[in-house]
N, C-alpha and C positions, 0 to 999 in steps of 0.2 A: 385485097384479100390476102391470106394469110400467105406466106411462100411455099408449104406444104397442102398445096391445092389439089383439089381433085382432078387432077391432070391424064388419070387415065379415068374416061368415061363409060369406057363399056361396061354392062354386067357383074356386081358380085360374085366371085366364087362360092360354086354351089355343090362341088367336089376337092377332095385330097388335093389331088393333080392339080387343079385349077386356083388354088392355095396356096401352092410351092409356089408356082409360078408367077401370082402376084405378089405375095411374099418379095422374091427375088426381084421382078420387075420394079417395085417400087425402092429397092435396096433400105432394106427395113432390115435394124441391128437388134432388135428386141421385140418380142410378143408380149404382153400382157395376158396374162389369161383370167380371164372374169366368170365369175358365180357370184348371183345375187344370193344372200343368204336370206333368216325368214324376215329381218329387218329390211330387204333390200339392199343392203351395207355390201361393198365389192369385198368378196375375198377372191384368192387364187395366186397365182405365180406370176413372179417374169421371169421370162426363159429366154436363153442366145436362141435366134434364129433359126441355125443351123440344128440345137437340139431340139427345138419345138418341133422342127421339121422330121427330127429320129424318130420322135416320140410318136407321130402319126402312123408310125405302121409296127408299133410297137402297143403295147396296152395302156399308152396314154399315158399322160401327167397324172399322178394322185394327190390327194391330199384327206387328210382324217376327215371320217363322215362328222364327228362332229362337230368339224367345225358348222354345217347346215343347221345346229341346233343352239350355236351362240347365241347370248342376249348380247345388246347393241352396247354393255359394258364390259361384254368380253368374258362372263361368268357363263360354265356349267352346271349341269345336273349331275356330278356323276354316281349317285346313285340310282336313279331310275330314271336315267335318259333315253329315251327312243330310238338313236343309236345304240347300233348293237353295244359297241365298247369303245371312250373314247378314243382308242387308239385304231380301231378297224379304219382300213383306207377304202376308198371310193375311188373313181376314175372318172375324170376329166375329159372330157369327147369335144372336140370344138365345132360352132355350127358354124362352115365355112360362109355360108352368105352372111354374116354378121361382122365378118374384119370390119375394121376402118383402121385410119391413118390417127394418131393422137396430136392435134393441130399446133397444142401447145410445146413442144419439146421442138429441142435446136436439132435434134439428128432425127433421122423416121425410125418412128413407133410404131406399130401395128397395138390394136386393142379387140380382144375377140373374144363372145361370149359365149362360155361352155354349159353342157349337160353335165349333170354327173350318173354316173352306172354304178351297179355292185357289182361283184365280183362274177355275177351270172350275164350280166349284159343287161341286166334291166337298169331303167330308170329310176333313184333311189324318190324313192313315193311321197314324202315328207319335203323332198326339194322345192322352191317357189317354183321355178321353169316347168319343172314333173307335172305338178299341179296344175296349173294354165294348159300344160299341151293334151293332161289328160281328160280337161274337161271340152278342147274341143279338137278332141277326136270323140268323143259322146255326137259334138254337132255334126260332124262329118258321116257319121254311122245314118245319123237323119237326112241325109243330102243339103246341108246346112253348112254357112259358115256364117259367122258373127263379122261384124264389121264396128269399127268404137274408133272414135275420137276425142281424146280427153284434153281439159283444158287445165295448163298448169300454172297458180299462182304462187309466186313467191316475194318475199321481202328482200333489199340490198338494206343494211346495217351499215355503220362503221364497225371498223375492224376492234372486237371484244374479247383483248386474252383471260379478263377475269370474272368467272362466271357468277360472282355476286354479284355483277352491278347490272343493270337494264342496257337492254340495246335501243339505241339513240341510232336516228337516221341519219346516211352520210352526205357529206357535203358533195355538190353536185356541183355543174359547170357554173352555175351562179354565184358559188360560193358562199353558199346558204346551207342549212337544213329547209328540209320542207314540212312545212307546218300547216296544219290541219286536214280536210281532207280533200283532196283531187279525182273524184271519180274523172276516169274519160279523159282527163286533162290533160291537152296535147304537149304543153308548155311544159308540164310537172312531168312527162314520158320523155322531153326532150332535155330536161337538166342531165340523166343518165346516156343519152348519147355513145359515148363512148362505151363502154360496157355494150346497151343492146347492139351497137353494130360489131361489137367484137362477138357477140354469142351467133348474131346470122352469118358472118364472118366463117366461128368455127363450124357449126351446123354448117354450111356450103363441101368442109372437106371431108363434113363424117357423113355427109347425105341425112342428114336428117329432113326429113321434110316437116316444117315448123310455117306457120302461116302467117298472120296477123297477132301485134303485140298492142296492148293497151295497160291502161294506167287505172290500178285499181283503186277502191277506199283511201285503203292506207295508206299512213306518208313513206315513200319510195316501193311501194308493192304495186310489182310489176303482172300481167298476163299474158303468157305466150301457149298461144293455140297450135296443137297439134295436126297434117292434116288427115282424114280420115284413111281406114288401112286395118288390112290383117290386124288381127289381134295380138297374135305371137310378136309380129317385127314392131308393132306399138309400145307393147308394152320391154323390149329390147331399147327399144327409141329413147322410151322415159326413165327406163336405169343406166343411159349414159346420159343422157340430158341433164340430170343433175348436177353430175360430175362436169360437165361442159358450162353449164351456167356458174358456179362455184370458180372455178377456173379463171373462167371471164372476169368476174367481178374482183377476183384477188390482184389482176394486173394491175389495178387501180384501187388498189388500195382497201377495197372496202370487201365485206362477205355479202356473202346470198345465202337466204337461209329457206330450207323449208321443213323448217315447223310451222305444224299446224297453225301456235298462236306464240308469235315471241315478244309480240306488244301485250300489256296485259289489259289495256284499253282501246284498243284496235282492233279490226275483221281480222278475222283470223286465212288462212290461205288453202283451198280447196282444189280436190284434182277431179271438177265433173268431167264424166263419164259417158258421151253420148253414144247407144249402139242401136247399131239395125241387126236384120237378119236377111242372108241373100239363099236363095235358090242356087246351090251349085250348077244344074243342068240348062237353068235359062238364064243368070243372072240378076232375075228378076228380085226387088225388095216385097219381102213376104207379108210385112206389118201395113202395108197396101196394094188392094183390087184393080183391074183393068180402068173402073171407073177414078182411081183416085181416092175410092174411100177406105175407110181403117177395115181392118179386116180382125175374122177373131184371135189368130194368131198376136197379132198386138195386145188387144186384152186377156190373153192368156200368159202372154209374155208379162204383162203389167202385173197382171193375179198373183202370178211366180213371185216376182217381187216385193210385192206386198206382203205376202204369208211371210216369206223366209227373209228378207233383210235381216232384219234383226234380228234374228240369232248368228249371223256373220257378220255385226258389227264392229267385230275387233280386226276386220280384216280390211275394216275403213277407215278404223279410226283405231290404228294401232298402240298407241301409247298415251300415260298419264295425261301430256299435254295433249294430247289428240280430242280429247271430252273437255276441254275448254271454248273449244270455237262452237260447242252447241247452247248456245245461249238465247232469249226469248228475244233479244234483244239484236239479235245479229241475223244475216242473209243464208244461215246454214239449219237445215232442216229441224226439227225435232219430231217429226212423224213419218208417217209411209204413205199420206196422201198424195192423189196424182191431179195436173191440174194438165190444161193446156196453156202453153205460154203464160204459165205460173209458177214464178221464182221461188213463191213462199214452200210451194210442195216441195216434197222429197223426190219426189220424182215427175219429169215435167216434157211433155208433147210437142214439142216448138211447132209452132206453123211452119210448113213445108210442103214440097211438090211430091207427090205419090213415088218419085225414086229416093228420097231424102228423108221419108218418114224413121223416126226416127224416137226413142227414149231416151231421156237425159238422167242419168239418176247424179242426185248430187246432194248422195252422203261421203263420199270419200274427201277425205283429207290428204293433200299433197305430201302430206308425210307418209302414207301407207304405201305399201311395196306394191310398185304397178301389176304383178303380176298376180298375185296371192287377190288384189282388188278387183280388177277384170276378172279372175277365174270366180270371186264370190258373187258378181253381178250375173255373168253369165249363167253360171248354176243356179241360180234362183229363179232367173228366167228359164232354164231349159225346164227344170220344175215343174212352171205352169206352164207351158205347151204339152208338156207329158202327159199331165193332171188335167188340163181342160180350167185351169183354176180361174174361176169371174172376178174380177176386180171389184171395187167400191164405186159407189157413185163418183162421177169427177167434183173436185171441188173449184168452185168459180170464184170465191172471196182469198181473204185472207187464210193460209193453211196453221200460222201461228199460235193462232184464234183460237185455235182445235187443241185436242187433251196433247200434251208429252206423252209417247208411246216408247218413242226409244231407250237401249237401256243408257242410262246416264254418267257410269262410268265403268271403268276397264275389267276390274275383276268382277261384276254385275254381269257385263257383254261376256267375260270369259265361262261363267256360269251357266249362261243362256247356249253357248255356241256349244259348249261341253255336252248338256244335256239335250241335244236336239239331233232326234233320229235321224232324220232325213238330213240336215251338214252332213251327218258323219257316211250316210249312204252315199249324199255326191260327191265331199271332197274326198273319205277315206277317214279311217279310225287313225289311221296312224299320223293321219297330218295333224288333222284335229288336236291330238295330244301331244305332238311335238308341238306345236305351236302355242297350247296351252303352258305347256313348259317353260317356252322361251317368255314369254310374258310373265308368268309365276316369278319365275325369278328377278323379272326387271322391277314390279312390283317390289317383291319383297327388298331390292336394294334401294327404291325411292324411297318406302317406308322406314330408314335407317337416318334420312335427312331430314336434320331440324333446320325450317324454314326460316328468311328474315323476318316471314309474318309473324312466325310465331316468337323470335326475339323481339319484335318491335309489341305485340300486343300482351306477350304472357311474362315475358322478364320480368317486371317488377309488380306488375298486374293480378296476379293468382297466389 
């Protein structure tokens, strides 16, 4: 294991005080300080120590609110951005129970994820984090709390500085590429070796709790399952997990990638979503009865999801690439049908024991920001609890079979989430629009790119 171990075991800090103090115990020369933006993408500072340590009883690290409303190429709005002005600063609040040690660096790093505030001490509303915590403290108002486990796949590539050319799988302990396809394949999960036990390796000193890894479709796409857990420290989990896996895989040479689809004849790579709901007061799971059987809470829950998925599909399936891995042809939904232990659905029941009952939805893509994705599954389920809302019949066949419902591509999904009263009643007008924004513009700079396809088919052709 790495030499920056989790050598102290007891409890994250969960106060100021109790921050310094591991801070100092661990003799940590630098803080990272992290904010998922509406990409996910880390931004924030690193600060000495010592001043992070100022800043805590001080009004905090800033930094410009809009940076919360960058596209993932680093362009603004600044004409009618959601942000007030982009120079208004915001405040950095750090949630002490989220430090960890950063495994890769020769001296100790601490890395710790922040809230941001306005200048009144609210949470800025438009923030990914904001968003998540605000829709469950809705659960918490109901004596509820959500519980979700997502599974995350991604591809290992060879290392590709020039982005015209295709990504080609890397050569593994065999000294091969891997070719064709390996579901399950213990052999094909064991050429990467080195990489996956360096990622369980650094997950052991950031405490991730990461469970079972398997070997997906594609050549070198990997799956490493989550294990189930609060909502909040999940989806904290999965905006360092990236960074940890990417890491991993650079020591050796090669990238880890997750986009959606970076084969363009290959599965594309999905972050299902499996959530219950518990009883605060008894702990009991509510989506099953005494007896074991489903209760209507489950089909209320399902109903939820069904009406409204798709109008927050951009919050699954956040970018251009993201509406490639929905194909007729491939394991990734195209409807809002529900099955039991049916893959084809969009959303899917596993067999399980009355404390494990449990929804799987699995329209998001491993590219979408875990936070912004969980807060838009979870509000579409609180939705149909609120509403009473009855589900479809279950489907027992093939769910492929059935019409295309969803929208099929990004400014389509941006149109539908735009116009939909109820998004904008659970997430907020103003996220809604910020995040329309950030997308507007990522659009509009993809549609600036002329393609190979279209040098290879219209150069001399038209």
């Amino acid at each position: 294991m790495n030499d920056q171990s989790a050598a102290d075991s007891s409890a994250f800090p969960t106060s100021n005080p109790a921050l310094i103090q591991w801070l100092r115990g661990h003799r940590v020369d630098e803080v990272e300080c992290l904010v998922p933006d509406l990409n996910g993408v880390m931004r924030g500072k690193i600060v000495p120590r010592e001043e992070f340590i100022s800043a805590l009883d001080s009004e905090g690290l800033r930094m410009p609110e809009a940076v919360l409303v960058q596209s993932v190429t680093g362009d603004y709005d600044y004409e009618k951005s959601v942000a007030q002005t982009i120079d208004a600063d915001v405040r950095m609040i750090p949630d002490p129970s989220s430090v960890r040690l950063v495994p890769w660096y020769d001296e100790p790093v601490a890395q710790i994820i922040c809230d941001v505030k306005n200048k009144d001490g609210e949470l800025v509303d438009f923030a990914a984090r904001s968003l998540l915590k605000n829709i469950l403290a809705k659960y918490t108002a109901l004596g509820l709390k959500p519980i979700v486990a997502p599974e995350l796949e991604f591809y290992l590539v060879e290392k590709n500085i020039d982005p015209d050319l295709k990504l080609v799988p890397p050569v593994g302990l065999t000294g091969r590429r891997e070719a064709g396809r390996q579901p399950y394949g213990i052999e094909a999960a064991n050429d990467f070796d080195p990489v996956v036990n360096r990622i369980y390796d650094y997950a052991e000193v950031m405490h991730q709790k990461i469970g079972t890894m398997a070997h997906e479709q594609g050549p070198a796409q990997l799956e490493i399952n989550c294990t189930h857990g609060d909502a909040l420290e999940l989806a904290d989990q999965v905006f360092l997990f990236k960074r940890m896996v990417r890491q991993a895989a650079m020591k050796d040479g090669m990238y880890a990638t997750f986009m959606a689809m970076p084969h363009q004849d290959e599965p594309g790579s999905a972050m299902h979503v499996h959530q219950s709901l518990v009883d605060i007061k008894t702990g009991r799971n509510i989506f099953a009865d005494e007896k074991g059987e489903d209760t209507p809470a489950l089909y209320h829950y399902i109903g939820g999801l069904q009406k409204h998925l798709a109008a927050v599909t951009p919050l699954m399936y956040p970018n251009v690439n993201s509406f490639r891995r929905m194909r007729l042809e491939s394991d990734a939904p195209i409807n809002l049908h529900w099955g039991r232990d049916n893959r084809t659905c969009g959303l899917r029941v596993p067999h399980s024991s009355p404390n494990a009952r449990r929804v799987e939805n699995r329209l998001p893509g491993v590219d979408s920001n875990p936070y912004l994705a969980f807060a838009a599954t979870l509000a579409c389920g609180l939705i149909g609890l609120i509403e009473k809302i009855e589900p479809e019949e279950v489907v027992p066949g093939d769910a492929h079979e059935l019409p295309f419902t969803l929208p099929r591509y990004l400014p389509e999904a941006l149109a539908r989430m735009a116009a939909s009263d109820a998004v904008r009643a659970m997430l907020g007008s103003r996220f809604v629009d910020a995040f329309v924004e950030v997308k507007s513009l990522e659009i509009a700079a993809y549609n600036k790119v002329i393609s190979s396809w279209e040098r290879e088919h219209l150069l001399l052709s038209v």
